[in-house]
C-alpha positions in Angstrom: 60.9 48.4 -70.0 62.2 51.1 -67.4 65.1 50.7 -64.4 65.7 53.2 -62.6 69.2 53.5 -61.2 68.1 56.3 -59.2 68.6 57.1 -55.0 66.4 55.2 -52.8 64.0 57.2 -51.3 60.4 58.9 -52.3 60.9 60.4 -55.9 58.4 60.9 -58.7 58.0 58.7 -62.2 56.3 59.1 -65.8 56.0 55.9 -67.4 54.7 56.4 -71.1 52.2 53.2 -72.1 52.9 51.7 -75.4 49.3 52.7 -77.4 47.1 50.2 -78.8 44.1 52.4 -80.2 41.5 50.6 -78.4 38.1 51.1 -78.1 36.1 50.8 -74.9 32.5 50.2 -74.9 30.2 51.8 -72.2 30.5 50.2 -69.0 33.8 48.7 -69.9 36.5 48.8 -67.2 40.1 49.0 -67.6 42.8 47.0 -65.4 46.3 48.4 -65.3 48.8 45.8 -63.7 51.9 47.1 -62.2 54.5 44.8 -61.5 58.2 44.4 -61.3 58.3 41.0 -63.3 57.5 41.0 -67.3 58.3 37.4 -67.8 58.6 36.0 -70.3 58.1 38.8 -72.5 61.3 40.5 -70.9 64.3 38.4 -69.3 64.5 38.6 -64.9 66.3 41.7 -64.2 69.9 41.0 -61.9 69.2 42.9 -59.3 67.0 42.5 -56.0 64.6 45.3 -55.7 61.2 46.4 -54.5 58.9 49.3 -55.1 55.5 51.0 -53.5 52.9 53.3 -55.4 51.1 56.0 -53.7 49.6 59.2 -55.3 49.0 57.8 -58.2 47.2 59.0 -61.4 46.2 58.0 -64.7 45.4 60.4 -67.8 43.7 59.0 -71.1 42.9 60.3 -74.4 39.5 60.6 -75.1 38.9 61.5 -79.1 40.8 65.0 -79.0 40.5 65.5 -75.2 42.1 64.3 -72.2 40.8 63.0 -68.7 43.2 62.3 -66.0 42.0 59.8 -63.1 
């Protein structure tokens, strides 16, 4: 779980994923969902808020290499 207390404004974020060692077959896709709300596994936050994504990307292991997407 992040927050960040930071300026408003456009700034730039790492979020590390928590690892599951999973396998994907070929053909397989993978979903990421973004959202502000982890209920119920995490309580509501307190405060109001609202966030964009632009420019993202997404970099996954691959057996000893890397491939960012």
């Amino acid at each position: 779980m992040y927050r960040w207390n930071g300026s408003a404004g456009a700034t730039s974020a790492t979020y590390s994923l928590i690892g599951g060692a999973w396998t994907f077959g070929s053909g397989h896709k993978l979903r990421i969902e973004v959202t502000q709300n982890d209920a119920p596994y995490m309580r509501h936050d307190n405060y109001a808020s609202a966030i964009s994504y632009s420019s993202m990307s997404l970099t996954l292991p691959i057996r000893g290499a890397s491939i960012t997407c």
